[in-house]
N, C-alpha and C positions, 0 to 999 in steps of 0.2 A: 121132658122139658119142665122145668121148675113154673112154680106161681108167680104172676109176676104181680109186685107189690106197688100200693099207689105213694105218690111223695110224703103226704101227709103220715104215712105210718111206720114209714121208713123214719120218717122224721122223729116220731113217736119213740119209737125202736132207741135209735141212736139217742137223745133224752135220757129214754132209762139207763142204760150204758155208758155217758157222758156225768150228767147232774145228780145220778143216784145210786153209780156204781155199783148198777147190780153188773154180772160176772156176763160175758161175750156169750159163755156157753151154754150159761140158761135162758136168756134169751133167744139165742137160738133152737133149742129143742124148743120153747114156745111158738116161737115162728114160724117152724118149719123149713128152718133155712140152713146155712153152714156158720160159724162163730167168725170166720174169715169173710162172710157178708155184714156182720153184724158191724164187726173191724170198719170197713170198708163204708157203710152207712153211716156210722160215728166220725170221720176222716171226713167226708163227705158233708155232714151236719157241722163240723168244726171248721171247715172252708168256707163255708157259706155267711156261717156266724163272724167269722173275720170278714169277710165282704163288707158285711154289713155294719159292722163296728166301725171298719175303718175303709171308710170307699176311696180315700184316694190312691189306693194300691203301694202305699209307703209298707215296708215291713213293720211288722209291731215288734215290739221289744217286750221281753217278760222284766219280770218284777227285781230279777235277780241281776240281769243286765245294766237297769237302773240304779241298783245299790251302787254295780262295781264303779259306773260311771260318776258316780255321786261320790263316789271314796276317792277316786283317782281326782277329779276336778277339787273337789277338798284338801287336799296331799297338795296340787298346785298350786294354790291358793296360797296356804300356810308358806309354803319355800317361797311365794313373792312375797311376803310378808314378812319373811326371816328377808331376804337379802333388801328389801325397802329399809329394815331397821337397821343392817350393817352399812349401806350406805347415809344412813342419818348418822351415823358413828363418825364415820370417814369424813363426811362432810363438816361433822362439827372438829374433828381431828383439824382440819385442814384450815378453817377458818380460825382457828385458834394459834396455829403455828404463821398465819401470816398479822397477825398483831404483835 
């Protein structure tokens, strides 16, 4: 039966593996454990950190979701802005043709 490990180092563990990218599998020969625990600790440490970032259980969004959403509402924007100016056209068309 394996060691069994306390939160804190687990925690430790997943840290190095997460914010300093050292590699699953040297970690793991330091540990004494398998690189599929180390996986698993880092998974585990990056749940938690969403918890806590964001507690009212909304999904997060990455950075890249944000742009697309930012491009797409911008693209909208600009097309009500084109047809606001084709109806200032029309309308000025139109008040001219009834004098």
């Amino acid at each position: 039966m394996g060691k069994h490990k306390d939160a804190e180092y687990k925690e430790y563990i997943a840290k190095l593996h997460i914010e300093e990218g050292r590699k699953a599998t040297d970690l793991a020969y330091e540990a004494g454990v398998s690189a599929t625990t180390i996986r698993q600790w880092a998974r585990d440490y990056r749940e938690k950190q969403d918890r806590l970032a964001n507690p009212t259980g909304e999904p997060r969004v990455t950075f890249s979701e944000m742009e697309k959403k930012l491009r797409e509402t911008e693209n909208r924007l600009k097309e009500r802005d084109d047809e606001v100016e084709i109806l200032k056209k029309a309308m000025h068309v139109f008040m001219k043709s009834r004098t």
